[in-house]
N, C-alpha and C positions, 0 to 999 in steps of 0.2 A: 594688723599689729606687726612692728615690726623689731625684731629682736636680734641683738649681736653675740655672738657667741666670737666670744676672747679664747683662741686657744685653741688647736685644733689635733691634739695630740688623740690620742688611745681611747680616752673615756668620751671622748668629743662625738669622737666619729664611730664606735662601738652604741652607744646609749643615747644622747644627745641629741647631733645633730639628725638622725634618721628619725627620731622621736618627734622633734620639733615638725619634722615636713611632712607630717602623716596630716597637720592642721590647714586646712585652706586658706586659712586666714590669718595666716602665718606668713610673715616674709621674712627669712632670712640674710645676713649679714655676718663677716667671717673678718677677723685678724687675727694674725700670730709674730711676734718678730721674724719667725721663719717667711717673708713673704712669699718665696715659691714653693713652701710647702702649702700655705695658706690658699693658694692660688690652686694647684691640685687638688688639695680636697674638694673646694668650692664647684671645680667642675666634676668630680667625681661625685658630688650631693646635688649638682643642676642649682647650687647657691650662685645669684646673679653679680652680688659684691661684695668686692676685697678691698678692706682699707689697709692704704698703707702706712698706718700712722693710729696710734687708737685713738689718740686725740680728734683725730677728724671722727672717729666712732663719739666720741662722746658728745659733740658739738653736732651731731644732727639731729633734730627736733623732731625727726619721724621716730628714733629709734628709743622705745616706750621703757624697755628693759635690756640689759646686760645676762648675760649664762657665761660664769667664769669657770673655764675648768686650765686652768696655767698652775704649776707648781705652787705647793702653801707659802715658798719665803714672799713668792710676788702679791699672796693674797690682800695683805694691808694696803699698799699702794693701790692695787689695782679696783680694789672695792670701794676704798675709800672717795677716790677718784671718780668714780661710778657716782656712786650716792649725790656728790656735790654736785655733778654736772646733773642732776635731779633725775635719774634712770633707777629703774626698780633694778633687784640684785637678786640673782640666785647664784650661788657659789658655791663649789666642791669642795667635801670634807676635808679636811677642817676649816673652819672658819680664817683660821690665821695661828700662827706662830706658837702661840702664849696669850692668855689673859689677859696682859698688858696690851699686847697687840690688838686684839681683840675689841675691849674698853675704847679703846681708839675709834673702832668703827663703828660698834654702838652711839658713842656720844654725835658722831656725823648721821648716822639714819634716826635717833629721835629727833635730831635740830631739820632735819630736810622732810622727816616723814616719809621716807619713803618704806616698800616693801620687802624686808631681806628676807631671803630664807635661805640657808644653808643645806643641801642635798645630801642628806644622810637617805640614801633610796631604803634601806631595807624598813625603818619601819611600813612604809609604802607597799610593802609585802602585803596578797590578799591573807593569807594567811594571820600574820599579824595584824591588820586591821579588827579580822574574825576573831582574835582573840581581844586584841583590847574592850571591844563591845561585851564580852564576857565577863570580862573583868568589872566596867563599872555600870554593869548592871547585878553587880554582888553575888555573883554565881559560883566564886569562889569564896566568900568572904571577906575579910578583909588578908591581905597576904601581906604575908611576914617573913618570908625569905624567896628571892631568887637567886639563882644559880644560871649566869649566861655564857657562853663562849665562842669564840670562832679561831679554828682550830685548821689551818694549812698545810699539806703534806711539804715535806722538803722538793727546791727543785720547782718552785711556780716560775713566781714573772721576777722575782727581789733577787737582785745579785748585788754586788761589792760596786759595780757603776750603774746604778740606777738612781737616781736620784733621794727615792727614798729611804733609800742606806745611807744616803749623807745630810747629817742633823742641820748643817747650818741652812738647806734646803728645805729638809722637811718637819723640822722641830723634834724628830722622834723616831721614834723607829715603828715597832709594830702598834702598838697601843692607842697611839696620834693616827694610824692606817686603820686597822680593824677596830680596834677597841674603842674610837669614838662611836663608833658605827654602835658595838654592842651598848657602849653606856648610853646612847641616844634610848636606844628602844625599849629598855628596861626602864631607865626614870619617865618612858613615856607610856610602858602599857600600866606602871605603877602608880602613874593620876602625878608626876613631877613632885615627890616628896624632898625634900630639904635633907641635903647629904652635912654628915655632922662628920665623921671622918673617914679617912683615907689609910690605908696598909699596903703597899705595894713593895713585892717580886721583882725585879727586872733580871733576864738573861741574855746574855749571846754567845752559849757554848757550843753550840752546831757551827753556827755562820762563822764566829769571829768577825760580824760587823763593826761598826761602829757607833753600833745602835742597838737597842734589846731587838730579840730575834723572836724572845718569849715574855709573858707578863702573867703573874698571879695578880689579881686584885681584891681586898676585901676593903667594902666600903658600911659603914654605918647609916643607916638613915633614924630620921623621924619615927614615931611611936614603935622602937623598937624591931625595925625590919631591917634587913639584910640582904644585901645584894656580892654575889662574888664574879669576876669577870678573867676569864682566862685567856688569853688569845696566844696565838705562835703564828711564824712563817716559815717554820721549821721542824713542824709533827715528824719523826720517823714514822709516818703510816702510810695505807695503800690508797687514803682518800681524804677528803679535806672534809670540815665535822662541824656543822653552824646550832646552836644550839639556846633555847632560852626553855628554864623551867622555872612554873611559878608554884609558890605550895599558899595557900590561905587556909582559915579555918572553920571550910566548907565544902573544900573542895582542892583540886591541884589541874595544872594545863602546864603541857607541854607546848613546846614551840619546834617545826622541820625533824618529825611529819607531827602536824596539830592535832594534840590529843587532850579533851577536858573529860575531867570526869568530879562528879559533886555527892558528896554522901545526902542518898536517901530514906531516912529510920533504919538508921545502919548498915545501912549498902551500899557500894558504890556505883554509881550509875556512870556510864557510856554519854556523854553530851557531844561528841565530834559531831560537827556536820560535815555534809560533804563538802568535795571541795578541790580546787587543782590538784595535780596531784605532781605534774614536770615541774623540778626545780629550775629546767632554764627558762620555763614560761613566766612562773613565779617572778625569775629575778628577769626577765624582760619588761615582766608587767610592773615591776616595782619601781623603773623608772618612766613608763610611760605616766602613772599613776602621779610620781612625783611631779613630773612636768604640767601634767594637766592641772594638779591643786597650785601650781606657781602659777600658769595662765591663769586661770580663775580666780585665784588670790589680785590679779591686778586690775582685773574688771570689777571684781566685788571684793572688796575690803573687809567686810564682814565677814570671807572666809581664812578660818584659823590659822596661823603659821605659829611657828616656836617664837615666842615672846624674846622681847630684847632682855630681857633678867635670864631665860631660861638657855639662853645662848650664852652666855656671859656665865653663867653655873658651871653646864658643860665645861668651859675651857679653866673654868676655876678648880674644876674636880682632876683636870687631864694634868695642868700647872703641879697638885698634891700627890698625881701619883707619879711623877719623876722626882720630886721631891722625897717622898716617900721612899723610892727607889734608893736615892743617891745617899741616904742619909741611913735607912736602916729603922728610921722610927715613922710613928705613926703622926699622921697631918690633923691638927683636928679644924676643922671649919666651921664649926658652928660658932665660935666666937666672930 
């Protein structure tokens, strides 16, 4: 199998490409407009070829799928482009832009058929797999509120020239970064319920970006549930704070570190199993995990990926909450 990986910045050669060549039967392939960065990696990974041109990547008949991880503004061209030259896709969060943008590349993968999946790694977490199986195995109930967040101490990787401080690059600021990530996981371990409306926070009174630095989120869903999403890239705190709590009415589970517990004739019972316990194992394995369900999603078809509607929600909910944002009022979308 042989796979191109577009792009060979940070998340490429951190998560990625070392992932990809852990597989024997894996051949890799590497572009980036930076040729002789491109070319460095390539031999710092023992990757054999460097095209200089992604067009010649897309017009080779060996190469079965595309791994895009290049800046979001490049995402629509460059996925799009993928799809048509009939190459499966997997693409770094976000999908793209905006909804609009987005719509664009949906209508080109139902017309080619191919397999997109967009790399949101953390539901990929064993952790949260462990819970989702919890969840729709009714061990909570049915749940009726969560509360998710991912919460960054000031002073990470996000400065004033990084790219994802600047919107016309990255569509957003923290919420488009982190907060897909958290709204993927939440409408995923909640069985994909159907968001009716949107409330959103935006800040950036630390950074002075150009972009929210902070987000409150309160979203409505379907029979009554409730989901709130907090993110920052700018915690004043002495550590960074990843979080999903779900409460049902049977029971409630935490999410980092995994704690379920379910009333039994009035008691609360202990249901954790055991289970990793390193968060950098965790978030190692949550991309190796990701990549392996994308190989195997191309061999077998029949294994699940996020639906093209459910992709196309996602970025219809991220679209309401800067809308949300800029206006001050609440989005509703269920119409």
């Amino acid at each position: 199998m042989k796979i191109g990986i577009i792009g060979v910045g940070a998340i490429a050669q951190v998560a990625h490409i070392p992932t990809w060549n852990e597989y024997e039967d894996v051949q890799l392939a590497v572009f980036d407009i930076n040729h002789h960065k491109a070319t460095r990696v390539a031999e710092k990974f023992g990757v054999s070829q460097v095209y200089g041109n992604i067009d010649d990547m897309f017009k080779d008949d060996e190469i079965v799928a595309v791994d895009i991880c290049t800046p979001t503004d490049s995402h629509c061209e460059i996925v799009s482009a993928a799809l048509l030259a009939g190459k499966h896709v997997l693409v770094e969060k976000p999908i793209a832009l905006n909804y609009t943008e987005t719509l664009e590349i949906i209508k080109i993968a139902r017309k080619k058929k191919k397999r997109l999946m967009v790399a949101t790694n953390v539901r990929f977490r064993e952790d949260a797999k462990i819970l989702r199986t919890f969840i729709q195995q009714g061990e909570l109930g049915d749940v009726f509120y969560c509360k998710a967040g991912w919460l960054r101490q000031r002073g990470g990787l996000i400065s004033h020239n990084h790219w994802f401080a600047r919107p016309e690059i990255s569509g957003g600021g923290v919420f488009i970064d982190l907060g897909v990530q958290v709204l993927d996981l939440s409408l995923w371990l909640l069985g994909e319920p159907q968001v009716l409306s949107v409330s959103a926070s935006a800040f950036n009174e630390v950074s002075n970006f150009p972009v929210e630095d902070s987000a409150a989120v309160f979203i409505r869903l379907a029979n009554n549930a409730t989901l709130t999403i907090e993110v920052s890239w700018t915690l004043l705190s002495d550590k960074d704070f990843f979080y999903t709590n779900l409460f049902g009415k049977h029971g409630g589970a935490l999410l980092n570190p995994l704690r379920v517990h379910k009333e039994f004739h009035g008691n609360l019972v202990n249901l954790t199993p055991l289970q990793e316990k390193s968060e950098k194992n965790l978030y190692k394995r949550s991309y190796e995990n990701e990549i392996l369900h994308f190989k195997n999603s191309i061999i077998d078809d029949q294994v699940e990926i996020l639906s093209y509607d459910a992709i196309l929600e996602r970025m219809r909910v991220v679209d309401a909450v800067y809308k949300s944002a800029a206006t001050g009022r609440e989005v509703i979308l269920s119409e």
